[in-house]
C-alpha positions as CSV (number, residue, x, y, z in Angstrom):
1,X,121.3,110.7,118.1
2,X,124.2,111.3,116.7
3,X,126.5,108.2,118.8
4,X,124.5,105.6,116.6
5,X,122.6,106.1,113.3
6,X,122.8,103.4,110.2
7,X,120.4,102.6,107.4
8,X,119.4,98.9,106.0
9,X,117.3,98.2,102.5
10,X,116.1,95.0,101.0
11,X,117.3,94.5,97.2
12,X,116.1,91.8,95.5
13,X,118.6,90.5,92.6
14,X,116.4,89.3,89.4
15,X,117.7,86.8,86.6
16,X,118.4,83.0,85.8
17,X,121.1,81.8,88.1
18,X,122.4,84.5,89.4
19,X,124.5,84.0,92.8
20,X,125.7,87.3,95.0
21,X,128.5,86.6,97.1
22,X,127.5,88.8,100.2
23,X,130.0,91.1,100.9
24,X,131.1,92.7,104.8
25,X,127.8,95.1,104.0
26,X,125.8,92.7,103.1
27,X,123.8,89.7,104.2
28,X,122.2,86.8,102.4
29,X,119.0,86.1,102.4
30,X,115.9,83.7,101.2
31,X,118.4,81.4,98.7
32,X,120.7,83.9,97.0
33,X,118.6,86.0,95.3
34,X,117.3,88.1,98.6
35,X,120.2,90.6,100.5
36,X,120.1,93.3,102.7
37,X,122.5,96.2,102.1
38,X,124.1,98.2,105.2
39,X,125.7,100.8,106.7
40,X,128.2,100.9,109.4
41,X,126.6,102.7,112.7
42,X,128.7,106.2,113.4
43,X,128.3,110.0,114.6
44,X,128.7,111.7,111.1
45,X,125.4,111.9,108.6
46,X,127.7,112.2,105.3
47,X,130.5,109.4,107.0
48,X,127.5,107.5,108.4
49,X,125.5,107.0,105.0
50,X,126.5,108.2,102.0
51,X,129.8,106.8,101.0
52,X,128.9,103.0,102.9
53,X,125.6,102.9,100.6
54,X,127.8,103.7,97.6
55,X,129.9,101.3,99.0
56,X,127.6,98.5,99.7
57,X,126.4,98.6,96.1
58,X,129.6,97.8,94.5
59,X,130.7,95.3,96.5
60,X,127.6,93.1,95.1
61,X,129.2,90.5,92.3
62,X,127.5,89.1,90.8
63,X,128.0,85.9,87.8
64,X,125.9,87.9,84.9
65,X,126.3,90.4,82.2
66,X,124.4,93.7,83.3
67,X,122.6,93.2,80.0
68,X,121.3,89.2,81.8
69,X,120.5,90.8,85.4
70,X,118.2,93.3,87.0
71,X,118.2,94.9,89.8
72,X,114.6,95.5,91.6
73,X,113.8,97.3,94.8
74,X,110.4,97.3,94.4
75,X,107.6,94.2,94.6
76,X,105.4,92.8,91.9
77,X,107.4,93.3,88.7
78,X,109.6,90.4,88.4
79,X,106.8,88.0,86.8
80,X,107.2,90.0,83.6
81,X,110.5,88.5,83.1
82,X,110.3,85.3,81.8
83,X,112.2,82.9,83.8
84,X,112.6,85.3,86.6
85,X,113.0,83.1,90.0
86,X,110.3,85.9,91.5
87,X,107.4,83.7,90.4
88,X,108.7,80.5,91.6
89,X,106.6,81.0,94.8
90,X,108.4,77.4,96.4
91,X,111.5,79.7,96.8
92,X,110.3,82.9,97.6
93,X,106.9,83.1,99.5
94,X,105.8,87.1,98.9
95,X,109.1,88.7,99.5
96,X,109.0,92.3,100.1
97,X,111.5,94.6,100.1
98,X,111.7,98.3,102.8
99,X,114.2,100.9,104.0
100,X,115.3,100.7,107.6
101,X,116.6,103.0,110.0
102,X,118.6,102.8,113.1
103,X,118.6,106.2,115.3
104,X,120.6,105.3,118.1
105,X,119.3,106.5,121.8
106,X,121.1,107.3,124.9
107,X,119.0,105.4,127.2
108,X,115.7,102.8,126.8
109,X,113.3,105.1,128.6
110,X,114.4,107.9,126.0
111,X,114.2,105.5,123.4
112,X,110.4,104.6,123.9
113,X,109.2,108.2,124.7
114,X,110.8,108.7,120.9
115,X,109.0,105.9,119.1
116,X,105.7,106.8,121.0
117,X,106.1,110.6,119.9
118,X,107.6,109.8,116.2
119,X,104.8,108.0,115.5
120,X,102.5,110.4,114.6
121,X,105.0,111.0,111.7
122,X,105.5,107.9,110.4
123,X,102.5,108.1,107.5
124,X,104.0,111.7,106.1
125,X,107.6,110.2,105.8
126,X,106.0,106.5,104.2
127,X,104.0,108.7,101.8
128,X,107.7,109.8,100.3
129,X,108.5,106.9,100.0
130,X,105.6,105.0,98.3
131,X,107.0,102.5,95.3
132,X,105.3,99.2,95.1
133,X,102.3,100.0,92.7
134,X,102.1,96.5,91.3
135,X,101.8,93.2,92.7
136,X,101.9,89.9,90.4
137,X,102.0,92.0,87.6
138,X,99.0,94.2,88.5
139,X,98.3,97.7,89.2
140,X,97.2,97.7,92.6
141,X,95.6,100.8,92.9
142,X,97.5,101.3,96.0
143,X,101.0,103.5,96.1
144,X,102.3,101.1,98.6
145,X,100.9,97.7,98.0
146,X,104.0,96.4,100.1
147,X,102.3,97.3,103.4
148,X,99.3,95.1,102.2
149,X,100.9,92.2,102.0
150,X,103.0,92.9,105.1
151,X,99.8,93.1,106.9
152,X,98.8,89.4,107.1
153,X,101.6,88.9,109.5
154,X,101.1,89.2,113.5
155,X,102.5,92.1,115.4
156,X,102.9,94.4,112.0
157,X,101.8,98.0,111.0
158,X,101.7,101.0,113.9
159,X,102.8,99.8,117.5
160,X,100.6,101.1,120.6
161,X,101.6,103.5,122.9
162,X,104.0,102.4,126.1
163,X,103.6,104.6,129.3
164,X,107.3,103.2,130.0
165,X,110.2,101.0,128.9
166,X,109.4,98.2,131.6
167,X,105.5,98.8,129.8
168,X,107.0,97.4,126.8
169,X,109.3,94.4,128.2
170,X,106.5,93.4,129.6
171,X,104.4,92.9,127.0
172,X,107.5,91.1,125.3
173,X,108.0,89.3,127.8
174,X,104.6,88.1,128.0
175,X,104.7,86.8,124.1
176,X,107.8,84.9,124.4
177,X,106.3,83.2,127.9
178,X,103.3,82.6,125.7
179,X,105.3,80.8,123.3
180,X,104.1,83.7,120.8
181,X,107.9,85.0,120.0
182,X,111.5,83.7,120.9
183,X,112.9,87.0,121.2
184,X,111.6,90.5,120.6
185,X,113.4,90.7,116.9
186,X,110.1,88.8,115.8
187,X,108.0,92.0,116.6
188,X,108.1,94.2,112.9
189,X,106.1,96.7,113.8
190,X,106.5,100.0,111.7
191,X,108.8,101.7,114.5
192,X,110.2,99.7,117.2
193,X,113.0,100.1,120.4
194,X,115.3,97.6,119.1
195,X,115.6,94.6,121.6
196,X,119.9,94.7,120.8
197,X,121.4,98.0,119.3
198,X,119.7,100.8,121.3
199,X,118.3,102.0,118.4
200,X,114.5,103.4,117.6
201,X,114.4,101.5,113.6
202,X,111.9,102.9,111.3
203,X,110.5,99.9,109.4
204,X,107.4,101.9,107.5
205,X,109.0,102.9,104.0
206,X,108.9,101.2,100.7
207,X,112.8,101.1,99.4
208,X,112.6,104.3,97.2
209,X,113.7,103.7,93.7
210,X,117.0,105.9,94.0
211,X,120.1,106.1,96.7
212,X,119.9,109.6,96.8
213,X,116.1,108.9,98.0
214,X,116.7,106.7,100.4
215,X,119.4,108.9,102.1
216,X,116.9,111.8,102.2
217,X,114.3,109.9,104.0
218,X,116.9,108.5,106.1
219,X,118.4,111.7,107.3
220,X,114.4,112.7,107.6
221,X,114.2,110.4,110.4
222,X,117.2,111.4,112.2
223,X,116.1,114.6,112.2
224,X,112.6,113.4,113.6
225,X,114.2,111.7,116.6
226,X,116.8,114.7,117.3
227,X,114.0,117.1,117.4
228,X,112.1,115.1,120.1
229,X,115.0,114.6,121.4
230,X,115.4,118.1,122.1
231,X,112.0,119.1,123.2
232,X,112.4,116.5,125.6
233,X,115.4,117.7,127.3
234,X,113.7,121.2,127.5
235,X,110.5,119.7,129.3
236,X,108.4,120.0,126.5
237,X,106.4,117.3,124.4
238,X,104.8,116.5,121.3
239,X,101.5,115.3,121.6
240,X,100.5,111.6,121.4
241,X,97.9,110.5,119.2
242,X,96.1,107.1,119.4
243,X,97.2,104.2,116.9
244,X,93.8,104.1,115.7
245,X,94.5,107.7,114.0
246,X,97.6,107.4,113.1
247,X,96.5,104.4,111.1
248,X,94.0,106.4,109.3
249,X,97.2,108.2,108.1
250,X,98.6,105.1,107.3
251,X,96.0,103.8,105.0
252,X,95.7,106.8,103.1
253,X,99.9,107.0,102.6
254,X,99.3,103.7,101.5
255,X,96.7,104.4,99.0
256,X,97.9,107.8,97.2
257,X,101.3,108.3,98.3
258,X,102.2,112.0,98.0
259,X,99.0,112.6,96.4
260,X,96.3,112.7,98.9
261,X,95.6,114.2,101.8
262,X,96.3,113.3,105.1
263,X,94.6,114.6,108.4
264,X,96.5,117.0,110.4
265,X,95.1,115.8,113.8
266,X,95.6,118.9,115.6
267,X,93.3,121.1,114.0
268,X,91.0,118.2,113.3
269,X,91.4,118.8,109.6
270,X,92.5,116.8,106.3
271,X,95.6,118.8,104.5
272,X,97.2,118.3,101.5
273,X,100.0,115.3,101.9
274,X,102.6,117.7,100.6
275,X,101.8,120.4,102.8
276,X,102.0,118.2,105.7
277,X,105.9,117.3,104.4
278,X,106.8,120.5,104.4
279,X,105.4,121.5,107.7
280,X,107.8,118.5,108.8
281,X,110.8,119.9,107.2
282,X,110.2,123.2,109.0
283,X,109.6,121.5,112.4
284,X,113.3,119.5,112.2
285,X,115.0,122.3,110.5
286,X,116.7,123.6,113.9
287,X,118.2,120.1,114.0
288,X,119.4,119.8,110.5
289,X,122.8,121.8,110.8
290,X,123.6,120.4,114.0
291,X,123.5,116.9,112.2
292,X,125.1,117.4,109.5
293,X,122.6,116.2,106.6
294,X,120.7,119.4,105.2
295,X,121.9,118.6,102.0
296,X,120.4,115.4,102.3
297,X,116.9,117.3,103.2
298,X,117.1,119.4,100.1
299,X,116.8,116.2,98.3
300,X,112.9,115.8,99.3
301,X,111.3,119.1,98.0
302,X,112.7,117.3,94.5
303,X,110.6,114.3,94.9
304,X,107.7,116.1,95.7
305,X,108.6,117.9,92.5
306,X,109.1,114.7,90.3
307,X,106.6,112.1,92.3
308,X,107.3,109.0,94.1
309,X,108.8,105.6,93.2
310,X,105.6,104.7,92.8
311,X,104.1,107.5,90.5
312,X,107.3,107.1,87.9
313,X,106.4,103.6,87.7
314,X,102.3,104.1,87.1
315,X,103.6,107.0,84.8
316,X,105.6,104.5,82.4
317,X,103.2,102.2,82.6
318,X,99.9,104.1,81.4
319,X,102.0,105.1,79.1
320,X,102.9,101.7,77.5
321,X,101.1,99.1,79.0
322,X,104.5,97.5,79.3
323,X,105.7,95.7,82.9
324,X,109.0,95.5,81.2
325,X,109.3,99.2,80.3
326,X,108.6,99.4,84.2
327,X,111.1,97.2,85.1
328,X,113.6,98.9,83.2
329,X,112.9,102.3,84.8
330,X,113.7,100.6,88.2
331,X,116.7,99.3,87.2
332,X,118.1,102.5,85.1
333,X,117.3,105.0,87.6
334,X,118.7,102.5,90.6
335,X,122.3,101.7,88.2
336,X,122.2,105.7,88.0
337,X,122.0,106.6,91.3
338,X,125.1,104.9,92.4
């Protein structure tokens, strides 16, 4: 866990003409206006992450005033910007923007008895996340309406349960005889054993609206993986739960974020969303030292304190009516940040 760990998150660059020149950090996607942002794999939490984010967001240049350009980590707003290339949907086709992380593993059959195990988690840690409210300049009614739209594309949401890693490269290899992938990069599941970097990547999360955010939910999962990591190695398990509960989870992360209730599957009984976070914070806390990112943890009691991406957003805009006052929270608390 800690030989290999990185993070990736979508921005999406809004405002006429503008051209980023990708950068070693960065890559360039869906004609210029699309880029992922990236860290370099490596063994330290605070060497891993935090200064390479920092980092990455600088070395963006971009051919605009700040005053002409925004930047937008969220889906759904850009329409309210007149002119914005967002709504030209013959350039972009629904582009959606999520956090990404890599937890390197020392072996593939340790890597899928982690994904299987983790998750169970995986609703608790999207429910931090949650900041996509709005969707061609509508409130959804959803915290994540990003997932929605993810949806409608094949081998997406929570991934089934593998008994074993030759279990699941069978079943890829089964899709690309079928004709059904090329290569098992085109699988973008929620949680998956990445096919090159012996990595477990969690794909669930909405980008959160601030750096400091992203980093918390980041070292979250680390901590997730280290702790089954090291019940494993002391013969012990967490239990596995079906994908048809989990996604229950899922759905209602999806729909109130930090605000509802989530079923705690064990005692066969809903609990408040927040509770549940803080029950996970106490399970991984033997791990947190070891790794090197409590102070990165601390950060999440705070945005259970202050609300989601996603209830900021709803916030401003009940109380204006105004997609541009929205907007302009994304982009102030995002410029702040770095």
């Amino acid at each position: 866990m800690r030989d290999r760990f990185s993070a990736r998150e979508t921005l999406f660059f809004v405002a006429p003409r503008v051209r980023v020149r990708a950068m070693r950090d960065l890559r360039r996607r869906l004609v210029g206006f699309h880029v992922q942002e990236l860290t370099e794999p490596g063994a330290s939490f605070p060497k891993t992450l935090k200064r390479p984010v920092l980092g990455a967001a600088f070395s963006v240049q971009i051919e605009n005033s700040v005053e002409a350009c925004e930047v937008v980590q969220t889906m759904g707003h850009a329409d309210a910007r007149e002119g914005a290339p967002f709504g030209k949907k013959k350039l972009v086709s629904d582009p959606i923007f999520g956090l990404h992380v890599h937890v390197g593993m020392p072996s593939n059959e340790m890597a899928i008895h982690i994904a299987n195990s983790a998750r169970y988690f995986l609703p608790h840690v999207f429910a931090l996340s949650t900041n996509s409210p709005f969707w061609e300049g509508r409130s959804t009614g959803f915290k994540s309406y990003r997932t929605k739209v993810f949806d409608k594309f094949p081998r997406t949401g929570i991934p089934d349960y593998f008994d074993s890693y030759d279990a699941y490269e069978n079943y890829v290899n089964l899709l690309i005889k079928t004709h059904c992938i090329d290569n098992a990069k085109k699988i973008w599941w929620d949680l998956r054993v990445h096919p090159f970097y012996g990595t477990v990547e969690f794909r669930v999360c909405d980008v959160p609206m601030t750096i400091d955010e992203s980093i918390a939910i980041a070292a979250l999962f680390q901590c997730i993986c280290a702790k089954l990591f090291k019940l494993r190695s002391n013969n012990l398990n967490f239990m596995i739960y079906p994908r048809a509960l989990v996604m229950e989870n899922k759905w209602r992360a999806s729909r109130y974020g930090i605000d509802g209730k989530l079923i705690d599957f064990g005692i066969e009984e809903e609990k408040p969303t927040r509770v549940l976070i803080h029950e996970l914070l106490d399970f991984v806390d033997d791990v947190a030292d070891d790794l090197g990112c409590r102070h990165a943890l601390d950060i999440i009691p705070r945005m259970m304190d202050i609300g989601t991406g996603a209830d900021r957003q709803l916030k401003v805009f009940q109380e204006t009516g105004d997609l541009v006052k929205v907007t302009d929270l994304i982009r102030e608390n995002f410029l702040a940040s770095l």
